[in-house]
VEXROMAR-80830 format. One record per atom (N, C-alpha, C, O, CB): residue number from 1; residue in one letter; y, x, z. Coordinates in nm, 3 decimals. Glycine has a CB too. Layout:
N
pos NUM, code A, c2 Y, c1 X, c3 Z $
...
# end
This chain:
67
pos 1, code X, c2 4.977, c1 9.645, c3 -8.014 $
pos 1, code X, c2 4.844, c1 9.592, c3 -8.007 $
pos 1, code X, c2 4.773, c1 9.648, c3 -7.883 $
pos 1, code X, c2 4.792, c1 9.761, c3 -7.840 $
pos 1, code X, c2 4.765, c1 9.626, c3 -8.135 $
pos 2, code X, c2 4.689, c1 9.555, c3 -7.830 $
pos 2, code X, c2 4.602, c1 9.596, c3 -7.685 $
pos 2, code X, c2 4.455, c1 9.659, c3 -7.728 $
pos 2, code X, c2 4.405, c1 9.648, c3 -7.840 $
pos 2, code X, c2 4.568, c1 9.440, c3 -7.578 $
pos 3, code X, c2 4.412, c1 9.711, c3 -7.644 $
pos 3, code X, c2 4.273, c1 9.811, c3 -7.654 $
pos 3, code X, c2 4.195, c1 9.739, c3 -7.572 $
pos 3, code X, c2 4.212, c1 9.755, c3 -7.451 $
pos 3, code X, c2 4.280, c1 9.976, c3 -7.600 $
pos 4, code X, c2 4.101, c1 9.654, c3 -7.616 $
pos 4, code X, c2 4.003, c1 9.558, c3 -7.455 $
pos 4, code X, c2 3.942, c1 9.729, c3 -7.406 $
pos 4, code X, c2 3.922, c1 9.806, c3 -7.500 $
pos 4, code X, c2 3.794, c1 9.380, c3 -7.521 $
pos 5, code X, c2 3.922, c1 9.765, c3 -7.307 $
pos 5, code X, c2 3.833, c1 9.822, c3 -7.204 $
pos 5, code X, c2 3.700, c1 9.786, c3 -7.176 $
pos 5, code X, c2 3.659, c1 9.725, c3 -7.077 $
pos 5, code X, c2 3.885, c1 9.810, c3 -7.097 $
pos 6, code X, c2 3.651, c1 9.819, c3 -7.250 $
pos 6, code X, c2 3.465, c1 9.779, c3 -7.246 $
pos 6, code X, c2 3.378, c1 9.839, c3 -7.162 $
pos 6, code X, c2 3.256, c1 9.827, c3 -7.174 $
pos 6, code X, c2 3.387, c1 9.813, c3 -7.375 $
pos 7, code X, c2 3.443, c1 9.916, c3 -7.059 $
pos 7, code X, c2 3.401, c1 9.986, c3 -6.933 $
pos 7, code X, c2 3.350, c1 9.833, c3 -6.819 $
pos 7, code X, c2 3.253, c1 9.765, c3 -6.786 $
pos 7, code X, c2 3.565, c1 10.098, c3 -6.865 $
pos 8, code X, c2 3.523, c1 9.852, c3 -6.793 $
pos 8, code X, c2 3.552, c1 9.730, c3 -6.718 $
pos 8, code X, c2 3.514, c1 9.570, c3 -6.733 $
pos 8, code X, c2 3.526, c1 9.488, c3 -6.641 $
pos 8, code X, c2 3.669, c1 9.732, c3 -6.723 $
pos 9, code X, c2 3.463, c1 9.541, c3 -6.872 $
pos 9, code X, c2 3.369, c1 9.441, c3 -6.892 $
pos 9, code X, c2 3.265, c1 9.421, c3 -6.885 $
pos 9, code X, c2 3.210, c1 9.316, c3 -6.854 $
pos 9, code X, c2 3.366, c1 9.410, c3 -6.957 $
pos 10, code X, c2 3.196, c1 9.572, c3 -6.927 $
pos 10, code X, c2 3.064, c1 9.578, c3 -6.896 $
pos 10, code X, c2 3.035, c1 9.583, c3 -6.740 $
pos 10, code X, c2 2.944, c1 9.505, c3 -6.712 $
pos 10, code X, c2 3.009, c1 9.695, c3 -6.965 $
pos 11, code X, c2 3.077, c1 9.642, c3 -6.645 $
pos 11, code X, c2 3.060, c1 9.627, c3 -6.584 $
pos 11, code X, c2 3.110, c1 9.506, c3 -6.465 $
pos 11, code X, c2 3.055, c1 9.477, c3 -6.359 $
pos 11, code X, c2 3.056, c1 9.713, c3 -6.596 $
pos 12, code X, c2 3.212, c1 9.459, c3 -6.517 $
pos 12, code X, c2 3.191, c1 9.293, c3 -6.475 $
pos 12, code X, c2 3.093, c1 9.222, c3 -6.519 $
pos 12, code X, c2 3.079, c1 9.140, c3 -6.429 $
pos 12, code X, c2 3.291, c1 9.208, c3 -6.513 $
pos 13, code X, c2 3.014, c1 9.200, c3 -6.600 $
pos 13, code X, c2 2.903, c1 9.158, c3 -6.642 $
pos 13, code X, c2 2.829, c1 9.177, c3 -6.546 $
pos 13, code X, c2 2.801, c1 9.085, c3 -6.469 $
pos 13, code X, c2 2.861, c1 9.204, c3 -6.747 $
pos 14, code X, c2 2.767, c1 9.346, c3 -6.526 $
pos 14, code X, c2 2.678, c1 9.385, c3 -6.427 $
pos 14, code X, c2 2.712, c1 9.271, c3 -6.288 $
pos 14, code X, c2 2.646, c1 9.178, c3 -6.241 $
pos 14, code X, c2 2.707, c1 9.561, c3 -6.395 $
pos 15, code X, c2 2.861, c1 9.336, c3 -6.249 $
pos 15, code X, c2 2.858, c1 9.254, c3 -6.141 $
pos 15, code X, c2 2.787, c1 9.133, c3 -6.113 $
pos 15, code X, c2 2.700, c1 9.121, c3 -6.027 $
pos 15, code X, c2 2.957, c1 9.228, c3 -6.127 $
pos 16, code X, c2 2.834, c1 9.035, c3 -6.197 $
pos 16, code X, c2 2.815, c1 8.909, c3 -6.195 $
pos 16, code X, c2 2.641, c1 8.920, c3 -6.159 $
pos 16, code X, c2 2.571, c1 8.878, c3 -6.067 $
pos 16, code X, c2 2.872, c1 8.834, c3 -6.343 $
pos 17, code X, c2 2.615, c1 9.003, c3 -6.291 $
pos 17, code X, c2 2.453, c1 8.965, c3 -6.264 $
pos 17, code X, c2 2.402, c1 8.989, c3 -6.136 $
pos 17, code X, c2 2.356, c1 8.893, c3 -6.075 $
pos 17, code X, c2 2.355, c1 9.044, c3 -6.353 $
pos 18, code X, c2 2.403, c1 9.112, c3 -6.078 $
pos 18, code X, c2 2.433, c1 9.114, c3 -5.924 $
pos 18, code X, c2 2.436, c1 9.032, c3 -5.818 $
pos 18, code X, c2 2.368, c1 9.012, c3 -5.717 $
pos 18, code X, c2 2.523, c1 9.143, c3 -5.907 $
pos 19, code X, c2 2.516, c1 8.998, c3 -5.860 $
pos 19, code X, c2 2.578, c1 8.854, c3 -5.736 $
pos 19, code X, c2 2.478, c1 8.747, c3 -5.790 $
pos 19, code X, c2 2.394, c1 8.705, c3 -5.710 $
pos 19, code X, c2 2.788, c1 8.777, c3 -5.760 $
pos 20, code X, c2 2.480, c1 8.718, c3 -5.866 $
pos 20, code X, c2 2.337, c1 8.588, c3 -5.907 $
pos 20, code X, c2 2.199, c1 8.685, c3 -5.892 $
pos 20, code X, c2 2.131, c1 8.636, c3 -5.802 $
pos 20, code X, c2 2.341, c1 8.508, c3 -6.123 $
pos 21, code X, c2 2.168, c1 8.743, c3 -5.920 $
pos 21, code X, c2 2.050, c1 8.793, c3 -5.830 $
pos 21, code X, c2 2.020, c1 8.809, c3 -5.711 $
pos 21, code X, c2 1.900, c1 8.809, c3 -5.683 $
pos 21, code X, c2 2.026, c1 8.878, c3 -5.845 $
pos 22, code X, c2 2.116, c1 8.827, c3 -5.607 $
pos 22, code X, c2 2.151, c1 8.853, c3 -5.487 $
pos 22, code X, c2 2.130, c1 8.658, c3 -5.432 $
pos 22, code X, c2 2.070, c1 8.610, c3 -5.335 $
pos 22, code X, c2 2.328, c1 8.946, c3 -5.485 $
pos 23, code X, c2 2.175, c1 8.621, c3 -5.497 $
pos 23, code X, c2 2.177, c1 8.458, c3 -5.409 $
pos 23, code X, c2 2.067, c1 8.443, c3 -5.444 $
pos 23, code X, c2 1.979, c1 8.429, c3 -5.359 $
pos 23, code X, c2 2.277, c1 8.317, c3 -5.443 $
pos 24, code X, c2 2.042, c1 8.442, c3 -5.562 $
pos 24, code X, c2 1.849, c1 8.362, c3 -5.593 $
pos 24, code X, c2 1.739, c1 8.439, c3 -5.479 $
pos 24, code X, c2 1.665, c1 8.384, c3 -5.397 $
pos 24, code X, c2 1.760, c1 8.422, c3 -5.811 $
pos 25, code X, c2 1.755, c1 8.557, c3 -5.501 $
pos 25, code X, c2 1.651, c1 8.653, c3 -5.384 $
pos 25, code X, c2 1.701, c1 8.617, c3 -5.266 $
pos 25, code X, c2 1.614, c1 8.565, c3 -5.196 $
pos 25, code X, c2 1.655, c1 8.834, c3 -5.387 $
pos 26, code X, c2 1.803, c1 8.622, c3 -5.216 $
pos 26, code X, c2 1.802, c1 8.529, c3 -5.060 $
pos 26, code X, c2 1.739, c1 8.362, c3 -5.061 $
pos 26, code X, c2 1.658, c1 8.304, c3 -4.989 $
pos 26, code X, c2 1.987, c1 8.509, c3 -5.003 $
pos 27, code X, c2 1.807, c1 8.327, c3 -5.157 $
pos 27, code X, c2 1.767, c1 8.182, c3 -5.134 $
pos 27, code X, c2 1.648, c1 8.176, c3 -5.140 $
pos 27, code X, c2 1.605, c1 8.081, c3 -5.074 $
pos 27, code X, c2 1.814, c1 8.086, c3 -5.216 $
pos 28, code X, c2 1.538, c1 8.261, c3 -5.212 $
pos 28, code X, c2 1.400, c1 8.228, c3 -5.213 $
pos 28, code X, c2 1.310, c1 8.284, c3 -5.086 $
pos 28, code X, c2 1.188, c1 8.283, c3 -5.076 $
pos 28, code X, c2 1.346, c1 8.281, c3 -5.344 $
pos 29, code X, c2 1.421, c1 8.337, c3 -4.982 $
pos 29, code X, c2 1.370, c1 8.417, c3 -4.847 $
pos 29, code X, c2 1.391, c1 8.347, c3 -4.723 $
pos 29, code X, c2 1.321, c1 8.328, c3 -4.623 $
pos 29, code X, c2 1.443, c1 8.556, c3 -4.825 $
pos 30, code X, c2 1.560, c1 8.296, c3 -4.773 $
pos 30, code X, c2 1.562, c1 8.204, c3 -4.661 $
pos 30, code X, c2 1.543, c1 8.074, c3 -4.577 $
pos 30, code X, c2 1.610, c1 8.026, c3 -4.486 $
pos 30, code X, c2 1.614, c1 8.208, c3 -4.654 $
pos 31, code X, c2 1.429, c1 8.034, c3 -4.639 $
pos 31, code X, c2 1.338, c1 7.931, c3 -4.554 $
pos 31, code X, c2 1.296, c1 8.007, c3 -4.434 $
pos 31, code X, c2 1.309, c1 7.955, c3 -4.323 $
pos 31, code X, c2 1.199, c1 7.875, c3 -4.636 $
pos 32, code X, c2 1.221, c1 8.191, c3 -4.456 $
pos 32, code X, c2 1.207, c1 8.211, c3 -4.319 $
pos 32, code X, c2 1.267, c1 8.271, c3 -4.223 $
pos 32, code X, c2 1.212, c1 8.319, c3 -4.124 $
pos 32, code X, c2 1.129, c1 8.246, c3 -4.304 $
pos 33, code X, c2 1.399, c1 8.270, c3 -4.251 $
pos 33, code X, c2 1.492, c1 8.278, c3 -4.164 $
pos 33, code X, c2 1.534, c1 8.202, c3 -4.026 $
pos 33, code X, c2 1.585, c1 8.095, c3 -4.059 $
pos 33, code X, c2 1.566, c1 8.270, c3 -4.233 $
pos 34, code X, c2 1.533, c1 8.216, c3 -3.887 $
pos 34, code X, c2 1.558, c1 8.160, c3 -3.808 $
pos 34, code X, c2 1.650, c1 8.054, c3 -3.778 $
pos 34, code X, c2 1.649, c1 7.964, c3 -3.694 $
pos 34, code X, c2 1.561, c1 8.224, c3 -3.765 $
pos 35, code X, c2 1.781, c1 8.109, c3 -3.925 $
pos 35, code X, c2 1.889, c1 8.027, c3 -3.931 $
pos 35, code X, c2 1.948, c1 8.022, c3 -4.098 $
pos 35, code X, c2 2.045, c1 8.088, c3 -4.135 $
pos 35, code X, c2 1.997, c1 8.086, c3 -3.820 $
pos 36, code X, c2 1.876, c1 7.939, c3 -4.181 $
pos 36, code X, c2 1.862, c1 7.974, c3 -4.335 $
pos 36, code X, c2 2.010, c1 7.910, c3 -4.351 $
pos 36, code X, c2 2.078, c1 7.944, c3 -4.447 $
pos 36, code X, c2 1.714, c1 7.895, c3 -4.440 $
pos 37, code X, c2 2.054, c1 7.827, c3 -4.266 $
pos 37, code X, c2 2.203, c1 7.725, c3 -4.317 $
pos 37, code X, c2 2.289, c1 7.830, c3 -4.286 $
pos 37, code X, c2 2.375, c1 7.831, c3 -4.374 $
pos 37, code X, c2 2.255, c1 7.559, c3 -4.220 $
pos 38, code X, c2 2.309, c1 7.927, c3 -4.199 $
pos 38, code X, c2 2.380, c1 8.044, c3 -4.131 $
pos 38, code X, c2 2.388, c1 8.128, c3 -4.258 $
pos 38, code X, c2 2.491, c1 8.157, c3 -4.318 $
pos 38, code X, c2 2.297, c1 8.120, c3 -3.995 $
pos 39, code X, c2 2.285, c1 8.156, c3 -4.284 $
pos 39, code X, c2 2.251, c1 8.228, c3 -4.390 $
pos 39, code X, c2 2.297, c1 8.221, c3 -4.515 $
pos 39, code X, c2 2.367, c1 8.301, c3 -4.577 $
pos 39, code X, c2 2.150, c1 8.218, c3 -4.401 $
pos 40, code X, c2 2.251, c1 8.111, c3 -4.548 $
pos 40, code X, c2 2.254, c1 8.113, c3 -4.716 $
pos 40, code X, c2 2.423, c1 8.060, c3 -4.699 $
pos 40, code X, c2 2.458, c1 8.064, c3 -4.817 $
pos 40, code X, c2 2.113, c1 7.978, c3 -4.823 $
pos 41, code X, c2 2.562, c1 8.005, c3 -4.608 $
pos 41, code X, c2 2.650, c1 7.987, c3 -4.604 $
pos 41, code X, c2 2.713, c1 8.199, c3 -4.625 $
pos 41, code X, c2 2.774, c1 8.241, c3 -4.723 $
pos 41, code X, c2 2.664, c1 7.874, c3 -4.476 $
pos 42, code X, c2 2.686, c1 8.253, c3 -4.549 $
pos 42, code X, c2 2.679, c1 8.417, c3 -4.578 $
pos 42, code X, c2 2.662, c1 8.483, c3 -4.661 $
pos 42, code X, c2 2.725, c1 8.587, c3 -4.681 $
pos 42, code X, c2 2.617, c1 8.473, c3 -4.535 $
pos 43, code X, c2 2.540, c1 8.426, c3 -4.753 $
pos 43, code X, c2 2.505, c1 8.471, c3 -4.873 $
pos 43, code X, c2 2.631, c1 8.381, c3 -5.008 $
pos 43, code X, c2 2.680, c1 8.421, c3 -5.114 $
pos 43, code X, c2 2.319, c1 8.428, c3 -4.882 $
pos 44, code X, c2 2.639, c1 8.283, c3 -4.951 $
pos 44, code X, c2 2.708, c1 8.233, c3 -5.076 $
pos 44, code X, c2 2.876, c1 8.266, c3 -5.082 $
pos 44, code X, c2 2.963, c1 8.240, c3 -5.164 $
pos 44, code X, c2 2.683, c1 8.066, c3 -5.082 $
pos 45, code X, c2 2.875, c1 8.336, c3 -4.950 $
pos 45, code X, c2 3.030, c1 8.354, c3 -4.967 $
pos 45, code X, c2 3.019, c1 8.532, c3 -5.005 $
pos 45, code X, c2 3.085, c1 8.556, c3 -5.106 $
pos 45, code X, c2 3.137, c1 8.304, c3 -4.793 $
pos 46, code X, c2 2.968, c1 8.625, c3 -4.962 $
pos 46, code X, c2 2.925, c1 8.712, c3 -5.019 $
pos 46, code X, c2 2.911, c1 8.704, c3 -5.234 $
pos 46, code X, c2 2.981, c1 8.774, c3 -5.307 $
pos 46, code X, c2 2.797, c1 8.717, c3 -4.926 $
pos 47, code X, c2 2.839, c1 8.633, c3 -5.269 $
pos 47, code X, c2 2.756, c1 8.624, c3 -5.353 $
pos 47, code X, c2 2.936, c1 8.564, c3 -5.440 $
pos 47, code X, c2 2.987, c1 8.623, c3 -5.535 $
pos 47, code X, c2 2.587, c1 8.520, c3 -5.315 $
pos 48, code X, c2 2.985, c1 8.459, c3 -5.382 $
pos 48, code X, c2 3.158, c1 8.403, c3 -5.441 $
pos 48, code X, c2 3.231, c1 8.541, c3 -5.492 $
pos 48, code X, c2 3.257, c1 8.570, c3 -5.609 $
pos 48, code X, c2 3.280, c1 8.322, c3 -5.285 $
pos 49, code X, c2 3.257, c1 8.619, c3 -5.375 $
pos 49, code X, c2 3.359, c1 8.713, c3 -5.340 $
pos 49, code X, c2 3.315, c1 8.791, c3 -5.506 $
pos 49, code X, c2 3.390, c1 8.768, c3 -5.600 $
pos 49, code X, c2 3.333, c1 8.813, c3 -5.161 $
pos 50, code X, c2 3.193, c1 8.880, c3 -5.526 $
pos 50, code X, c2 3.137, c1 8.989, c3 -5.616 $
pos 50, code X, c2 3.177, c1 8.882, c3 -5.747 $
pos 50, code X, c2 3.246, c1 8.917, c3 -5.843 $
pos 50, code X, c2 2.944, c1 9.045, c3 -5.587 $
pos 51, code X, c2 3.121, c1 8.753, c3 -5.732 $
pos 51, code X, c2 3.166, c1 8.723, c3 -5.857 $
pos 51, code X, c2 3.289, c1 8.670, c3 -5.923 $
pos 51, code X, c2 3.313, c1 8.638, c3 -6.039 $
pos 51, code X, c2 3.097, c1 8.662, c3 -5.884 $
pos 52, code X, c2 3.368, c1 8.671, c3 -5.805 $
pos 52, code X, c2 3.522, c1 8.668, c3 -5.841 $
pos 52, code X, c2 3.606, c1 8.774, c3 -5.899 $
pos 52, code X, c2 3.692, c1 8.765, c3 -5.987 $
pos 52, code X, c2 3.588, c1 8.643, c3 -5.733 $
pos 53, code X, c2 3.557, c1 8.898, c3 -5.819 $
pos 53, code X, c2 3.563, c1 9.006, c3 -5.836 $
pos 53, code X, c2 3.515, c1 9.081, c3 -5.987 $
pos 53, code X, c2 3.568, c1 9.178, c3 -6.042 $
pos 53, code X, c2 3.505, c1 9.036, c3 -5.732 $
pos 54, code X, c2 3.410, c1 9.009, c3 -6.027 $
pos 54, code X, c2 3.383, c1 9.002, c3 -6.168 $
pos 54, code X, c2 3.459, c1 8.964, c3 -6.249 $
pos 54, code X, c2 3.513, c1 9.036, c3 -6.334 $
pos 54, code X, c2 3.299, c1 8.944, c3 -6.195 $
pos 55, code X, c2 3.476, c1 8.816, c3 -6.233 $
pos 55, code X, c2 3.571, c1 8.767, c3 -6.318 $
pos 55, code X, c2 3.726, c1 8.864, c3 -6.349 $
pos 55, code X, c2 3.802, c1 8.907, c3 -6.436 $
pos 55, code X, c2 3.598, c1 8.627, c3 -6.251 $
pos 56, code X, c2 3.702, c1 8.857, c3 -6.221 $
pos 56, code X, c2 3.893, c1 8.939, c3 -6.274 $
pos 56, code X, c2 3.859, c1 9.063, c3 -6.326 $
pos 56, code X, c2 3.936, c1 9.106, c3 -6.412 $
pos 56, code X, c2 4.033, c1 8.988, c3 -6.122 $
pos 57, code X, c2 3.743, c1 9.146, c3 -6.291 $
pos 57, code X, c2 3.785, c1 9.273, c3 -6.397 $
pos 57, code X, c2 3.710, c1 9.226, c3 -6.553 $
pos 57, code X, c2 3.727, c1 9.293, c3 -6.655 $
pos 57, code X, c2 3.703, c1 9.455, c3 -6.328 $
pos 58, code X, c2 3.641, c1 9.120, c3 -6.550 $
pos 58, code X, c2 3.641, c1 9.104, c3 -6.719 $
pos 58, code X, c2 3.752, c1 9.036, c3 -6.769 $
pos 58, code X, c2 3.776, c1 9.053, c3 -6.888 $
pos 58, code X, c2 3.520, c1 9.023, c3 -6.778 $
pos 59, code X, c2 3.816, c1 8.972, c3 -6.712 $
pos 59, code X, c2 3.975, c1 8.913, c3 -6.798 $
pos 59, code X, c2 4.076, c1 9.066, c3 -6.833 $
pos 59, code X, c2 4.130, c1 9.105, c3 -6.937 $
pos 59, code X, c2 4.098, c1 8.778, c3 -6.651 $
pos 60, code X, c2 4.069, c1 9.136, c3 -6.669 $
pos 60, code X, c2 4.117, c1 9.232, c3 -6.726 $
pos 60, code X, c2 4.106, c1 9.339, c3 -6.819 $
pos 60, code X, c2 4.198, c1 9.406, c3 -6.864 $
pos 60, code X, c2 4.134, c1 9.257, c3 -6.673 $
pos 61, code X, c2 3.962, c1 9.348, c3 -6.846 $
pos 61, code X, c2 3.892, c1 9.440, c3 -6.962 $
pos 61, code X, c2 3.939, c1 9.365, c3 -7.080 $
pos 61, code X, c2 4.005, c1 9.441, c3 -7.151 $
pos 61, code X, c2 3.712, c1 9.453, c3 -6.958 $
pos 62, code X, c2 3.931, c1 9.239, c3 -7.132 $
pos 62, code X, c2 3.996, c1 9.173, c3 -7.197 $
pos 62, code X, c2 4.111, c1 9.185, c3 -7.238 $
pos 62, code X, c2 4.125, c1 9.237, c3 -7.349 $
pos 62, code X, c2 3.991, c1 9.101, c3 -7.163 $
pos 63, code X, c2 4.204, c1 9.152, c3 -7.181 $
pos 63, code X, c2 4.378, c1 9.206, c3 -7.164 $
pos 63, code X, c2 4.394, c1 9.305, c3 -7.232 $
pos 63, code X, c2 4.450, c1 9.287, c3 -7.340 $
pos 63, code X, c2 4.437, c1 9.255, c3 -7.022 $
pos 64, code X, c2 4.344, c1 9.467, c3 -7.191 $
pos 64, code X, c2 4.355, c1 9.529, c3 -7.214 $
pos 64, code X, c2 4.469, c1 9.652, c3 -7.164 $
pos 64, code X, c2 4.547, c1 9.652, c3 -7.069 $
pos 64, code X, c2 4.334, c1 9.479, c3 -7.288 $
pos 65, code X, c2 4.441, c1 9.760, c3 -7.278 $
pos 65, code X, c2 4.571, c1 9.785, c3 -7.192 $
pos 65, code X, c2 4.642, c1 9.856, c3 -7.380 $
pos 65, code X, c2 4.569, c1 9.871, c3 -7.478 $
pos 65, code X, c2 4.542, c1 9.939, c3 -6.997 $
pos 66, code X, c2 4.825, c1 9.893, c3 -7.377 $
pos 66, code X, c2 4.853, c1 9.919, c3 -7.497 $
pos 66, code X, c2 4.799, c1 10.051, c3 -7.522 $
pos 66, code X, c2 4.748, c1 10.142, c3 -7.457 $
pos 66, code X, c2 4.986, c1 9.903, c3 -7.523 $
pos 67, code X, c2 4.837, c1 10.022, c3 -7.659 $
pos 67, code X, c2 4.788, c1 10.181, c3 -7.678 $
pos 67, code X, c2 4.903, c1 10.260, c3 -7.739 $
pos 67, code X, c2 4.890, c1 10.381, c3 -7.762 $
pos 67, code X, c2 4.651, c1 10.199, c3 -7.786 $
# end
């Protein structure tokens, strides 16, 4: 039997939230940005990466590990 890791979920969670906070607060800045399309293309690949990065450590908190 597997043990989920509730470290590693919880804090994929965090992540995630993170990364969606992070795009909404840019996106609501970058209108005054000189170059908001530059930008918010930066922010959203940034903002992808953390929450991919999420994802996989909550599947893996999931998984688990044996005991």
């Amino acid at each position: 039997m597997r043990q989920k890791n509730w470290r590693i979920i919880i804090v994929g969670f965090v992540l995630a939230g993170l990364a969606l906070g992070f795009f909404f607060f840019m996106a609501s800045i970058a209108p005054k940005s000189t170059d908001p399309v530059a930008l918010m293309q930066e922010v959203g690949r940034v903002s992808g990466i953390a929450g991919g990065i999420s994802f996989v450590m909550i599947i893996i908190g999931l998984i688990g590990k044996k005991v």
